[in-house]
C-alpha positions in Angstrom: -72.3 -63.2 -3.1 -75.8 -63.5 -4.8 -78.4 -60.8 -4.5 -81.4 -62.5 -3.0 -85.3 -61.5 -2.1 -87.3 -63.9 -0.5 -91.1 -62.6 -0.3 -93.5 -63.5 3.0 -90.2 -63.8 5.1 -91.8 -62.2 8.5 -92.2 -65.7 9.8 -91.8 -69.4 9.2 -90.0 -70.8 6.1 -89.5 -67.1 4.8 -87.6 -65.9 7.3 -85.6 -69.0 7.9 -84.4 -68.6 4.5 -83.4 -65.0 4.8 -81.6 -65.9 7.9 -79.9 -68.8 6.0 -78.4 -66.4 3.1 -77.2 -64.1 5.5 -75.1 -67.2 7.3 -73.9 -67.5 3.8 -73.0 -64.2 2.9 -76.0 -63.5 0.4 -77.2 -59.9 0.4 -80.5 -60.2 1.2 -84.3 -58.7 1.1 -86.9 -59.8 2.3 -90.6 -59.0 2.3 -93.3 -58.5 5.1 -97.1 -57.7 4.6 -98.1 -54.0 5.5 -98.1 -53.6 9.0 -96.6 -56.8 9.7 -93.3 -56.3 11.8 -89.7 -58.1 10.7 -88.8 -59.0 13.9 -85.7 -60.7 14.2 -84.0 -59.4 11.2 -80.5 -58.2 10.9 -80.2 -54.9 10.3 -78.3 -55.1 6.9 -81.6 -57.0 5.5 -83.2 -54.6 3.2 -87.1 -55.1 4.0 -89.7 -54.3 2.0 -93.5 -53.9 3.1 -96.5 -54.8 0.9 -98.9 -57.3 0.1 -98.4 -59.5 -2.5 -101.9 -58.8 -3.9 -101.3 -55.0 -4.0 -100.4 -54.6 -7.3 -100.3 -51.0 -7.0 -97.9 -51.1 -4.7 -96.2 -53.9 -6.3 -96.0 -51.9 -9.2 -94.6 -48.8 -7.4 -91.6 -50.5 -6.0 -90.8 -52.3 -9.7 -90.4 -48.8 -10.9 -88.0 -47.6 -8.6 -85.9 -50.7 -8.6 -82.6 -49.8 -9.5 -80.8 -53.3 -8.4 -80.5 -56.8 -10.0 -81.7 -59.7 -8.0 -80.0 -62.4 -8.7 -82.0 -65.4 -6.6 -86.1 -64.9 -5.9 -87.8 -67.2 -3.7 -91.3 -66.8 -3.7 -92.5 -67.8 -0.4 -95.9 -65.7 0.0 -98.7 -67.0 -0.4 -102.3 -66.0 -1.7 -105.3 -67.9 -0.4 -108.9 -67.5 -2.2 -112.2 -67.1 -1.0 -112.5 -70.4 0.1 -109.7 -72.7 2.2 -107.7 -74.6 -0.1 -105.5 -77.7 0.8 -102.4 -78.4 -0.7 
């Protein structure tokens, strides 16, 4: 069993995936912009809530990491000032 996080899982893709490793016995964590509800998740997902530009806050959480992940998928995304297309 692999120690996963998978960031922007609070809809879409994300969360599909985090709902995938749990069918597969991964232990998973997944994370949700600030104020942005996990709905749908299984309680034994470990959910974390911050924006990925927040490095502050991105920071804070590194420190206290005590864990090894094992699998990252990052799924969030950033968009600029200005739409971009794939």
């Amino acid at each position: 069993m692999a120690r996963m996080l998978i960031t922007g899982a609070g809809r879409g893709i994300g969360k599909a995936l985090v709902l995938e490793g749990i069918e597969r016995g991964h232990d998973m964590i997944a994370t949700v912009r600030e104020g942005e509800h996990a709905s749908g998740m299984p309680e034994s997902v470990e959910v974390l809530h911050f924006d990925v530009t927040d490095r502050m806050r991105l920071a804070e959480i590194a420190a206290g990491w005590r864990h090894p992940i094992d699998v990252l998928v990052n799924n969030a995304r950033v968009i600029g000032p200005d739409r971009q297309s794939t």
